[in-house]
DRENSETI-61164 format. One line per 4 residues: their letters; for each residue x, z, y of C-alpha. Coordinates in steps of 0.5 Angstrom, whole numbers, m for minus. Layout:
% DRENSETI-61164
A	X:Z:Y | ...
***
This chain:
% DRENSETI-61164
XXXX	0:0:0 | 6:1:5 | 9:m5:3 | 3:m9:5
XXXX	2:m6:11 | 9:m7:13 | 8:m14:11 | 2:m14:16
XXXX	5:m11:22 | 11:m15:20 | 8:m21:21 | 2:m19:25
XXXX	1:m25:29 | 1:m29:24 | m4:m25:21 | m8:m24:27
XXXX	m9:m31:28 | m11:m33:22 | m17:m27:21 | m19:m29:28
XXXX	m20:m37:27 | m23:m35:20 | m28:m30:24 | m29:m34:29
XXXX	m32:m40:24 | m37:m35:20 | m40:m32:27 | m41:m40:29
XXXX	m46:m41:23 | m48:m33:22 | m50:m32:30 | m56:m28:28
XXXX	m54:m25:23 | m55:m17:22 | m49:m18:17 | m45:m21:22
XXXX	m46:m16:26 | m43:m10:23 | m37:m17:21 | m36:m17:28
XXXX	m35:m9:29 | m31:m10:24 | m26:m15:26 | m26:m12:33
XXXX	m22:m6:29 | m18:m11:25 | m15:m14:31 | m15:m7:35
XXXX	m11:m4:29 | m6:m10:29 | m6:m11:36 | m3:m3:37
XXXX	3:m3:35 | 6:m9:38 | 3:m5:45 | 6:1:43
XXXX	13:m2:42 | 11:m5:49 | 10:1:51 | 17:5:48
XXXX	21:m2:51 | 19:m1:58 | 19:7:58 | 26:7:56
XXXX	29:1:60 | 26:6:66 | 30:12:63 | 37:7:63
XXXX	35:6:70 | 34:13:72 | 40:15:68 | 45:10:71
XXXX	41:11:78 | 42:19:78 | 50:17:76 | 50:13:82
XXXX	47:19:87 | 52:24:83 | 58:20:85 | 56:18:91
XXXX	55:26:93 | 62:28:90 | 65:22:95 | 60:25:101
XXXX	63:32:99 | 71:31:98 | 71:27:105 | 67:33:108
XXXX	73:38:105 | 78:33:107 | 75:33:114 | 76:40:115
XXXX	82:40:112 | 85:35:117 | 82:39:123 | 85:46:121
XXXX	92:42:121 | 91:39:128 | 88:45:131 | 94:49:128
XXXX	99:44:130 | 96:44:136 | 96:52:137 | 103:53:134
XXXX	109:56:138 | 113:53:133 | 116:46:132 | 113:44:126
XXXX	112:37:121 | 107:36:117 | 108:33:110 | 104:31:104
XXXX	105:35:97 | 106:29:92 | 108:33:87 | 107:40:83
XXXX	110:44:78 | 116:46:75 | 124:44:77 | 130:47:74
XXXX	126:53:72 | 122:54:79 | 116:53:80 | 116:48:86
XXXX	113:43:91 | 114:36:92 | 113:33:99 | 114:26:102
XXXX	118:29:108 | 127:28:107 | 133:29:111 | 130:22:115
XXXX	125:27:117 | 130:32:121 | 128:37:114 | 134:41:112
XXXX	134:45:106 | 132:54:107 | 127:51:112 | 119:55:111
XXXX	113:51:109 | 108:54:110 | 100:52:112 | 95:54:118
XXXX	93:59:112 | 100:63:111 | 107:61:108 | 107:58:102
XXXX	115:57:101 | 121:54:103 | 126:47:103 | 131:48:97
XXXX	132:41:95 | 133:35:101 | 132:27:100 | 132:22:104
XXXX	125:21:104 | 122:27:100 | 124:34:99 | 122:40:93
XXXX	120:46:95 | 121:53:92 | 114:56:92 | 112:64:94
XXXX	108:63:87 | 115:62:83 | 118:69:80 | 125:69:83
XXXX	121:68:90 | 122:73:96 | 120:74:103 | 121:80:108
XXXX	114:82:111 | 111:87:116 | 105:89:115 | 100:91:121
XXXX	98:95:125 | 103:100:122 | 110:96:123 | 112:97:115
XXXX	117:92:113 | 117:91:105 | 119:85:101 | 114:82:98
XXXX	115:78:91 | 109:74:87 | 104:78:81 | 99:73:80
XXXX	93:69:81 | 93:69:89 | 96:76:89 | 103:78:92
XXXX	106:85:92 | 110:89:96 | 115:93:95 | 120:98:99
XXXX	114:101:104 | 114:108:105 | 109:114:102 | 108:116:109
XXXX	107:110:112 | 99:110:114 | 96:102:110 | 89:100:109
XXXX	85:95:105 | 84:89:110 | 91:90:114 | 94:83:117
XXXX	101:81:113 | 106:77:117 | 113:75:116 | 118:81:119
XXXX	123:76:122 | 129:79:119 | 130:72:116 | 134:66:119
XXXX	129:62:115 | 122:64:116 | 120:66:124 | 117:73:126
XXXX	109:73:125 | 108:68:120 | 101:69:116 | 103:71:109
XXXX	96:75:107 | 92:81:107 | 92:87:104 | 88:88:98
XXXX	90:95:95 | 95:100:96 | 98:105:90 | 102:110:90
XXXX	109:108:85 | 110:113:80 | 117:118:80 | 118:116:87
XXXX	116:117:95 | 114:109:97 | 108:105:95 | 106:99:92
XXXX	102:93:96 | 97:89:94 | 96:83:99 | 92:78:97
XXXX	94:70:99 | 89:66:101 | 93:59:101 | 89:56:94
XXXX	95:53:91 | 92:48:86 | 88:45:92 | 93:45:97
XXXX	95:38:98 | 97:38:106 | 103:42:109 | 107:44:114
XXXX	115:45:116 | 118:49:120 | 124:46:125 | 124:52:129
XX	121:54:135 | 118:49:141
***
């Protein structure tokens, strides 16, 4: 029984076509025919029955041709909204650089970062600024966010800088309001500790963390960070600053060098 109704849905048209003409013969000569009436009813059904299933699959076919365009235009919107996002984010990435090159004291270049990762053991940067550029090596990099490092290889035309992120990194801070001067070394995931500052020395969560200026590489005042916990150092009279950074180092694509002061 299913093998014939598959042979009639297989070849409904055909069939339909022949039960009509065949019908439509007999009700020629059998017009006023009780019988024929109930053949009539049941040639209706018969051809309503074979008729479904081509108008279903018609209905499935063009159900999900709209499905495939809503899924190609929902991947378009999306794409299109990512692009309207990153150019949204690099806009204000490049008006925070103006503003700060603009706002500065200090004379500085601003560079690209084309590469990141690990060199010789260091955890570095790679920027497309050189020694045509007036970049020498021990020169502070850093965004309008806070220092992020500082030049130790010197190109032509690109330079490699050690980033506060790398473990052998060290920077001479000042933490404000109090003035304390500690050096701060990097922990983990954007946080900083520093070191060397005083039991008796009053910091709070929230205090600005700059550069002291002891260094001939990085000028007094430079953004480093904020405090984000203070802790007592077991068996000894000092404490232990955690300082929070707020440059993203896995976002960052834009720096600046700093070749001294204006």
């Amino acid at each position: 029984m299913r093998n014939l109704l598959l042979f009639i849905i297989k070849n409904k048209d055909h069939f339909v076509f022949a039960v009509t003409v065949t019908l439509s013969i007999s009700l020629l000569f059998n017009r006023n025919n009780d019988e024929m009436s109930v053949v009539r009813g049941f040639s209706s059904d018969i051809v309503s029955f074979l008729s479904s299933p081509m108008v279903k699959v018609k209905s499935l076919a063009i159900v999900s041709e709209e499905n495939q365009f809503l899924r190609e235009r929902n991947l378009q919107l999306n794409l299109q909204l990512e692009s309207i996002l990153y150019a949204a984010d690099e806009n204000k990435n490049l008006r925070e650089l103006l503003d700060f090159k603009r706002e500065t004291k200090l004379k500085i270049i601003p560079a690209s970062i084309i590469n990141k990762g690990i060199q010789t053991n260091i955890k570095a940067l790679t920027i497309d600024v050189g020694s045509r550029d007036s970049v020498f090596t021990n020169q502070a990099v850093l965004t309008p966010y806070g220092v992020i490092g500082k030049t130790i290889q010197v190109g032509k035309n690109s330079a490699i800088v050690q980033s506060i992120s790398d473990n052998n990194f060290r920077l001479s801070v000042r933490i404000m309001p109090s003035g304390a001067v500690g050096i701060l070394r990097w922990f983990d995931s954007n946080t900083c500790k520093v070191y060397e500052i005083q039991k008796n020395v009053e910091v709070n969560i929230g205090d600005r963390v700059i550069t002291s200026g002891f260094s001939k590489i990085y000028p007094p005042k430079l953004p480093v960070g904020t405090v984000s916990g203070v802790y007592d150092e077991r068996g000894s009279y000092q404490k232990v600053i955690n300082v929070s950074i707020q440059n993203d180092f896995e976002s960052i694509q834009n720096v600046f060098i700093v070749l001294g002061e204006k």
